[in-house]
N, C-alpha and C positions, 0 to 999 in steps of 0.2 A: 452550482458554480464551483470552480476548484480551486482550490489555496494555491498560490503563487510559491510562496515558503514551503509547504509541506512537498510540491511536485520539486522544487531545488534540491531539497534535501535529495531524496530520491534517487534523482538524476546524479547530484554526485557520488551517491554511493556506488554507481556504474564505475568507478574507478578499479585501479589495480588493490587496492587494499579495501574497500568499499566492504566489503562480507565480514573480513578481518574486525575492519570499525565499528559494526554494527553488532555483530557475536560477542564483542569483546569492551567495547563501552559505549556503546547505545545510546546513557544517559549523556554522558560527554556528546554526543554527535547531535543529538537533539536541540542541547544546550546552547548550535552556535546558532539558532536559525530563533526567529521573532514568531516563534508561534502559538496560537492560544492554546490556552490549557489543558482543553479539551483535545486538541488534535494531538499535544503531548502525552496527554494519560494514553489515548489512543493507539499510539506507535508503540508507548511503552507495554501494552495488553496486549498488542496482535488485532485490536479491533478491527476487522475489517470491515464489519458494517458500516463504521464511522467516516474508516477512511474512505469507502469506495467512491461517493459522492464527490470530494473532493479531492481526488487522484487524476490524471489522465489515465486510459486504462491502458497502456503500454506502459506504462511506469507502474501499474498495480501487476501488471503480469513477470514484473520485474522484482519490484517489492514479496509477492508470492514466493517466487525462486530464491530468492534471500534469503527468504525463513521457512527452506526445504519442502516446497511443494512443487511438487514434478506438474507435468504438464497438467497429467489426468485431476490429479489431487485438484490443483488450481481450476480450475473445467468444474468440477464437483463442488467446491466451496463458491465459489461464485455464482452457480447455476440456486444455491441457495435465498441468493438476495434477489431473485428475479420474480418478477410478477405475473401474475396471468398473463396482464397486459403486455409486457413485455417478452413475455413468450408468445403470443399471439402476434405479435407486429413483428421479430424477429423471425419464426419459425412458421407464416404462413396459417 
């Protein structure tokens, strides 16, 4: 299920200063949003295992770009959390 808060956050870092905010006070941008603890230590580490679950994944392929992973990079770290099974129903 995905966090309502953590995909808001997200979304408005699509802004024109959004990159800026994030590079530059993080903890601050984190701070305006009601989110549990977990999903905060998580943003603050780059977790992405954590977040994935609870991301949309056009806001995670956005979230990636953020914190400088180009297309392929992002393709490669994500193809990490994938499961058999999930390669199997995806890829036939």
């Amino acid at each position: 299920m995905t966090d309502y808060w953590l995909n808001k956050l997200i979304f408005e870092l699509q802004g024109p200063d959004g990159k800026d905010q994030w590079s530059n006070d993080r903890a601050n941008v984190i701070a305006r949003y009601p989110l549990l603890p977990e999903v905060k230590e998580a943003l603050l580490q780059d977790d992405i295992g954590t977040l994935l679950p609870l991301m949309n994944p056009y806001l995670m392929r956005f979230f990636l770009l953020l914190l400088g992973h180009d297309d392929q990079q992002s393709i490669a770290l994500l193809e990490k959390f994938q499961t058999d099974n999930d390669r199997e129903r995806l890829n036939g």
